[in-house]
C-alpha positions in Angstrom: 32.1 -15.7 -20.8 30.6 -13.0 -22.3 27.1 -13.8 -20.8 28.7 -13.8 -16.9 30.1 -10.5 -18.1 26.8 -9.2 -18.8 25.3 -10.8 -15.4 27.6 -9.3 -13.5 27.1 -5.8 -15.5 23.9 -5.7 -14.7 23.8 -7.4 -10.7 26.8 -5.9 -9.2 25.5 -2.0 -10.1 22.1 -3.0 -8.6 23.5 -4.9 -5.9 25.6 -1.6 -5.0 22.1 0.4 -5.0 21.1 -2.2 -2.8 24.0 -2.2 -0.1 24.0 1.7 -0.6 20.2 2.9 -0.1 18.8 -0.2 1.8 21.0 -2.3 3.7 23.4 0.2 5.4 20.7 2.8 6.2 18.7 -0.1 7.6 21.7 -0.8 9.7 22.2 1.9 11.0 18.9 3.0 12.2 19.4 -0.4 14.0 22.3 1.3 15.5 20.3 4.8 16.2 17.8 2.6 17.9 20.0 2.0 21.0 21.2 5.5 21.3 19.5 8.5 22.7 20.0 10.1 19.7 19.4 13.7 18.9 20.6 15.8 15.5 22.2 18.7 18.0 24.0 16.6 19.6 27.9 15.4 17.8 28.3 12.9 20.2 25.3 10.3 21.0 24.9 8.5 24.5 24.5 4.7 24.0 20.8 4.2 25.7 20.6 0.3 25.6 17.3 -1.3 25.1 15.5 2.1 26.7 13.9 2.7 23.6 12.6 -0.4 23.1 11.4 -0.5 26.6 9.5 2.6 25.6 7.2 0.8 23.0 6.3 -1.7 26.2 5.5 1.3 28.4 3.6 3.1 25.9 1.9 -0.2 25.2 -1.7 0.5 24.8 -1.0 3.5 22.3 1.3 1.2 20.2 -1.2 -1.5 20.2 -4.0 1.0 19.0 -1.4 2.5 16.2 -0.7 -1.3 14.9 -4.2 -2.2 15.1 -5.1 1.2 12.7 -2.4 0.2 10.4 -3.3 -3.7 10.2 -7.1 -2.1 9.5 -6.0 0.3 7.0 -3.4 -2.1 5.3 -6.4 -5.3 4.9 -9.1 -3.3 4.0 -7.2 -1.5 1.4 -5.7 -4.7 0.0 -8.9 -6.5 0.1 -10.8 -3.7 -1.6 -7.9 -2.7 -4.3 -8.1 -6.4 -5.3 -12.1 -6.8 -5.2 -12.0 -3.5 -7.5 -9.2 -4.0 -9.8 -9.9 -7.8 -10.7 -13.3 -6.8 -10.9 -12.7 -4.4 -13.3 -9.9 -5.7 -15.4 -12.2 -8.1 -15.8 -15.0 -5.8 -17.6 -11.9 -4.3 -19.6 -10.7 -7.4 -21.1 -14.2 -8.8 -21.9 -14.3 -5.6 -24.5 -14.5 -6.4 -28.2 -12.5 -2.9 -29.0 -9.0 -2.3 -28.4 -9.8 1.1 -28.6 -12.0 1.5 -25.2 -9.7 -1.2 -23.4 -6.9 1.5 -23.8 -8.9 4.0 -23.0 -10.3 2.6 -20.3 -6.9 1.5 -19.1 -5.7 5.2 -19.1 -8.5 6.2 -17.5 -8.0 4.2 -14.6 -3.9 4.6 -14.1 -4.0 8.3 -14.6 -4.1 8.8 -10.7 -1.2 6.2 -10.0 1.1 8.5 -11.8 0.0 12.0 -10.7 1.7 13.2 -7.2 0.3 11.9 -4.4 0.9 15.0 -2.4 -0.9 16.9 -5.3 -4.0 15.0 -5.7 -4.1 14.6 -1.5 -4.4 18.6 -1.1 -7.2 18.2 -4.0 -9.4 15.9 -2.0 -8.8 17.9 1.3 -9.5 21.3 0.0 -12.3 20.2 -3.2 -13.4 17.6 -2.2 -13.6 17.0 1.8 -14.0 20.5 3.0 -16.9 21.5 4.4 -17.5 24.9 3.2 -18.1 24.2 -0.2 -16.5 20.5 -0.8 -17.7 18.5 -3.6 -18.9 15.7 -1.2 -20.9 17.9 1.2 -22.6 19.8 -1.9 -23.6 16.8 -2.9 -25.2 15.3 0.3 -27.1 18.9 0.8 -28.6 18.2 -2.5 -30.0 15.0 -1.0 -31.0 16.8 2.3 -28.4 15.2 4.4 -26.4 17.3 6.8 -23.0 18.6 6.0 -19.9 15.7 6.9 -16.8 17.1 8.8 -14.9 14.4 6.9 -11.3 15.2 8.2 -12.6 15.7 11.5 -14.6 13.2 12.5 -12.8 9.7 14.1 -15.1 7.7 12.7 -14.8 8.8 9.1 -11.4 9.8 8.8 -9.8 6.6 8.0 -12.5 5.5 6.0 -11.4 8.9 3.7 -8.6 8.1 3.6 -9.0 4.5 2.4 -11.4 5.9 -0.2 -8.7 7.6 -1.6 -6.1 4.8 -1.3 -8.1 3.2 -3.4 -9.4 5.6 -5.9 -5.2 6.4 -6.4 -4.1 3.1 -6.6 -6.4 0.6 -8.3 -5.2 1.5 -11.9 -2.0 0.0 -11.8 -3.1 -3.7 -10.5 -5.9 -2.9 -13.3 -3.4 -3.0 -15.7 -1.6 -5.9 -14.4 -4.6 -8.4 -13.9 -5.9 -7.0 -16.8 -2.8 -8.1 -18.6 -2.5 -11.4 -17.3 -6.0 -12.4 -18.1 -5.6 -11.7 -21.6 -2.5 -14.2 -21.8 -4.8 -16.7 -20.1 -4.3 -19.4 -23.2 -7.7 -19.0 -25.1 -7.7 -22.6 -25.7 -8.7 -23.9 -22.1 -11.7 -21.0 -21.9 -13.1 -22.1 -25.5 -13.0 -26.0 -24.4 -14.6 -25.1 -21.1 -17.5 -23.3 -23.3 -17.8 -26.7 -25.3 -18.3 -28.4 -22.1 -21.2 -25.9 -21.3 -19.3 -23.8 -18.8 -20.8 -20.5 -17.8 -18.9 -17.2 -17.6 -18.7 -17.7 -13.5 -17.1 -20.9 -13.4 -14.2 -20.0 -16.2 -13.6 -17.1 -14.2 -12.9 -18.8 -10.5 -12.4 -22.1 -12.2 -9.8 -21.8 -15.0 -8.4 -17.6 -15.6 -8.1 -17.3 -11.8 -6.2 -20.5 -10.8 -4.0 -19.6 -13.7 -3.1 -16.0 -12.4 -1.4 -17.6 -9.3 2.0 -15.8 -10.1 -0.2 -12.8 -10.8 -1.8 -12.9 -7.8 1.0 -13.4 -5.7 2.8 -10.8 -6.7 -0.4 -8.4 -6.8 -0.6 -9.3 -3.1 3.0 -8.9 -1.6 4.0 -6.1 -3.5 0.3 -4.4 -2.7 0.5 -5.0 1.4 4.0 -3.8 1.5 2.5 -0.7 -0.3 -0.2 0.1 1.8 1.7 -1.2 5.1 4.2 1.8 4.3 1.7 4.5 3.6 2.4 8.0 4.7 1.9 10.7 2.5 -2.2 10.3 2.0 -2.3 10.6 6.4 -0.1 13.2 6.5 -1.9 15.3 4.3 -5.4 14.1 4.9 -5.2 13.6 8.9 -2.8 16.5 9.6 -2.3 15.7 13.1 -2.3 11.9 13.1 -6.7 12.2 13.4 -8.1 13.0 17.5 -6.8 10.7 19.4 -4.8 8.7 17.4 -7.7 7.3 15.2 -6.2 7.4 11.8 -2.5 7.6 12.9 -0.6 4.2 11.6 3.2 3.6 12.0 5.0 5.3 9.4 3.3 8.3 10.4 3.9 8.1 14.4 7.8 7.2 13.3 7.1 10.3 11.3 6.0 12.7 14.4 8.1 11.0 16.6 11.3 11.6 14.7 11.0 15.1 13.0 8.0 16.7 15.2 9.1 15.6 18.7 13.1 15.1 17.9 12.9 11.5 19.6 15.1 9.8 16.9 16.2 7.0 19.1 12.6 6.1 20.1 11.5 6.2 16.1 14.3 4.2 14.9 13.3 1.6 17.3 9.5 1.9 16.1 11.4 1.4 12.9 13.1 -1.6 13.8 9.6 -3.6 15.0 8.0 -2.1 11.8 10.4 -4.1 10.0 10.3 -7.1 11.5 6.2 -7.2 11.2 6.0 -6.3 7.7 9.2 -9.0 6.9 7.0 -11.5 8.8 4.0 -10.8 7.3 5.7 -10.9 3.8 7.2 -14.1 4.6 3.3 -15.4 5.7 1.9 -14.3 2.4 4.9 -16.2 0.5 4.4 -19.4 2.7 0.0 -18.9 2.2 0.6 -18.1 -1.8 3.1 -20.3 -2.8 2.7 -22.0 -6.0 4.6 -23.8 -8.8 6.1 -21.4 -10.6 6.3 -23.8 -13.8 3.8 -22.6 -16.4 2.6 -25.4 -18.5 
């Protein structure tokens, strides 16, 4: 009795968060989706599937704007998890405590710092070109001086870069943490049976971080499918001709810049369904038994 009690303590509160900040906000930009909605307005004109309609006539933009935020979203994934397993990897292999901590710190200290912060940094230290830390650099070399924020070609490579310079330290952590509770017993009978460092890695600590992994993955592509902050600060205007603009940012300008609230919500909507699908994809392609023996 006094266990339920405690369950439902601790569920209903969170449930309430739930209903209070997710569900009913999602609901009703549903409901703002099929109105041509505007903030000056008290009463809003029911609009139908126009909105909707919209995203088939604007179709080619659209396309281009999912296309830059599957690129952005896969290469970022791909390369946080290259990186981070990669290096937890080196980390763990350390004989000191000491410089795995360190090392540790080192590495999260831009997950926790403000994104909007260390953004402004890049753009103004390290990306400008009067003076930026990168250009200095490539005149030292002899190479010419990169318009980094300005050119569509390099733009959302930046801001990748700096996705993943932000971000790698907390799935270093987490892959660093599971491989240490790998059970040393199945890497020290591996050794007897004259396996090299290469096959205990892919053979026996990776299989074994499929929970790891799978959570790594979901939680990382939702991440980086819902990037905004690093584009809006980085890209200011989206990039020329929409080269580094991906969906949250165009619901972003269509919304607050060109007061189409209707039209963004709908954006919204889709949004929603493709990352729920996607999530659902990676669940189906990563399940695993969840039983740890």
């Amino acid at each position: 009795m006094k266990s339920s009690k405690f369950v439902l303590g601790v569920l209903v509160p969170g449930m309430g968060l739930i209903l209070l900040f997710c569900i009913i906000p999602l609901i009703y930009g549903l409901g703002i989706s099929f109105c041509d909605y505007s903030v000056y307005r008290t009463s809003q004109e029911f609009a139908g599937l126009k909105n909707y309609m919209k995203l088939l006539e604007n179709a080619e933009l659209v396309k281009k704007i999912v296309g830059n935020t599957f690129k952005y979203s896969i290469v970022t994934v791909l390369g946080n998890f290259i990186l981070s397993l990669t290096i937890a990897q080196m980390i763990v292999r350390m004989q000191s405590n000491a410089l795995k901590t360190i090392f540790r710190v080192i590495f999260f200290l831009p997950c926790i710092a403000p994104t909007v912060g260390t953004a402004m940094i890049w753009k103004t230290g390290l990306l400008s070109t009067n003076g930026g830390v990168f250009n200095n650099i490539l005149e030292y070399f002899g190479v010419a001086v990169q318009n980094w924020l300005g050119s569509t070609t390099l733009l959302m490579n930046v801001i990748i870069l700096f996705t993943l310079w932000m971000d790698i330290g907390f799935n270093i952590v987490i892959f660093s943490a599971a491989l240490e509770n790998i059970p040393q017993e199945l890497v020290e009978a591996s050794k007897v049976d004259g396996a090299g460092a290469w096959y205990q890695f892919f053979k026996i600590r990776l299989p074994l971080m499929g929970r790891t992994f799978s959570f790594v993955c979901v939680t990382t592509m939702l991440s980086y499918f819902q990037a905004f902050t690093q584009f809006k600060i980085l890209s200011k205007t989206g990039g020329a001709n929409y080269s580094a603009t991906v969906l949250p940012y165009y619901i972003y300008m269509e919304s607050f810049k060109n007061n189409n609230m209707g039209y963004a919500s709908a954006i919204a909507m889709v949004s929603f369904v493709l990352i729920m699908i996607i999530t659902l994809i990676q669940l189906y392609l990563l399940r695993i038994d969840w039983s740890y023996e």
